[in-house]
C-alpha distance (Angstrom), angle and dihedral (degrees) to the residues before:
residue distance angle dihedral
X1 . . .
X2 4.08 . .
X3 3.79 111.5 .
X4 4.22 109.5 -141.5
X5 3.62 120.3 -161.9
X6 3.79 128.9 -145.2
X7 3.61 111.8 -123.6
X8 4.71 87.9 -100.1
X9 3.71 79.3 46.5
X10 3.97 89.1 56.1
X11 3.47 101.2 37.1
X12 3.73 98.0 54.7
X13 3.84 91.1 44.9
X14 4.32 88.6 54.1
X15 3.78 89.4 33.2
X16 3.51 103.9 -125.2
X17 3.96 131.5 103.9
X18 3.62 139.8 -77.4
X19 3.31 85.8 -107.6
X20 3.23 109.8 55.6
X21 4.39 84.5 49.0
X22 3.54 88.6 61.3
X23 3.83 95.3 50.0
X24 3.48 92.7 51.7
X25 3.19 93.3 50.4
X26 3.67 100.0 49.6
X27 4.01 84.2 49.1
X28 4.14 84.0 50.0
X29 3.60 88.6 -131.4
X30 3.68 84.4 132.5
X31 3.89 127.4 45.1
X32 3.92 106.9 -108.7
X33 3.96 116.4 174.7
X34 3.32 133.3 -167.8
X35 3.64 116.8 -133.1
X36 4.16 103.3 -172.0
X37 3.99 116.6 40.7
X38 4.00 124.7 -106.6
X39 3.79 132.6 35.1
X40 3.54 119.4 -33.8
X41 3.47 93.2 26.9
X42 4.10 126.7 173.0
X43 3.79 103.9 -90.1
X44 3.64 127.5 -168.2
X45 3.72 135.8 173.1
X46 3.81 128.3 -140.4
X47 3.75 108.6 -130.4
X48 3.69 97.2 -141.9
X49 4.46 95.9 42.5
X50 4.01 77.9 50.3
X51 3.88 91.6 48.1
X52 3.84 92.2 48.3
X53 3.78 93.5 39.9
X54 3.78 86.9 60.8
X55 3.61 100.2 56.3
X56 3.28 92.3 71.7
X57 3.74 87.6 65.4
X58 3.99 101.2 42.6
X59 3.63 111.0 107.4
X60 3.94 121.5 -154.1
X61 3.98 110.2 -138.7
X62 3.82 122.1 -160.5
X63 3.72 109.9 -175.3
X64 3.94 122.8 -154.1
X65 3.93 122.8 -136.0
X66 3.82 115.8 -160.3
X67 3.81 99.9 -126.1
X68 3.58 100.3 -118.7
X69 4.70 82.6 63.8
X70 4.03 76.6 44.9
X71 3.60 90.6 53.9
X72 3.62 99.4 42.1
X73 4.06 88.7 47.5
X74 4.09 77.1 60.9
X75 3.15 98.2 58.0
X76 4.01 91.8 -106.8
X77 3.51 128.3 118.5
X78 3.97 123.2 -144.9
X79 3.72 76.1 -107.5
X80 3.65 102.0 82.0
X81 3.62 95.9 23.6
């Protein structure tokens, strides 16, 4: 059977705050449903809808070192290159 998470549940598995689980859900950027009818309903997350919701979001970043930082980070200075 599918474990659901309440939204403390999911921030402390993701490491973030309650906060920030409430914001994205309100943005929908993660998958939040209800699971009784009307306002205030029970909500619960599934960890992996929430884990494949946030790739969307995850950004790769590639950083570029002038060579002469490179060089330094080698030991070299711009001396003996």
């Amino acid at each position: 059977m599918k474990r659901y998470h309440t939204a403390a549940q999911e921030a402390e598995r993701l490491g973030v705050s309650l906060r920030t689980i409430r914001t994205w859900q309100a943005q929908r950027r993660i998958p939040s449903p209800r699971l009784s009818p009307g306002r205030g309903g029970i909500i619960r997350f599934d960890p992996e809808a929430v884990d494949e919701a946030l790739t969307k979001f995850t950004v790769s970043v590639e950083v570029a070192v002038p060579a002469e930082h490179a060089a330094q980070a080698d030991g070299r200075t711009s001396q003996s290159l």
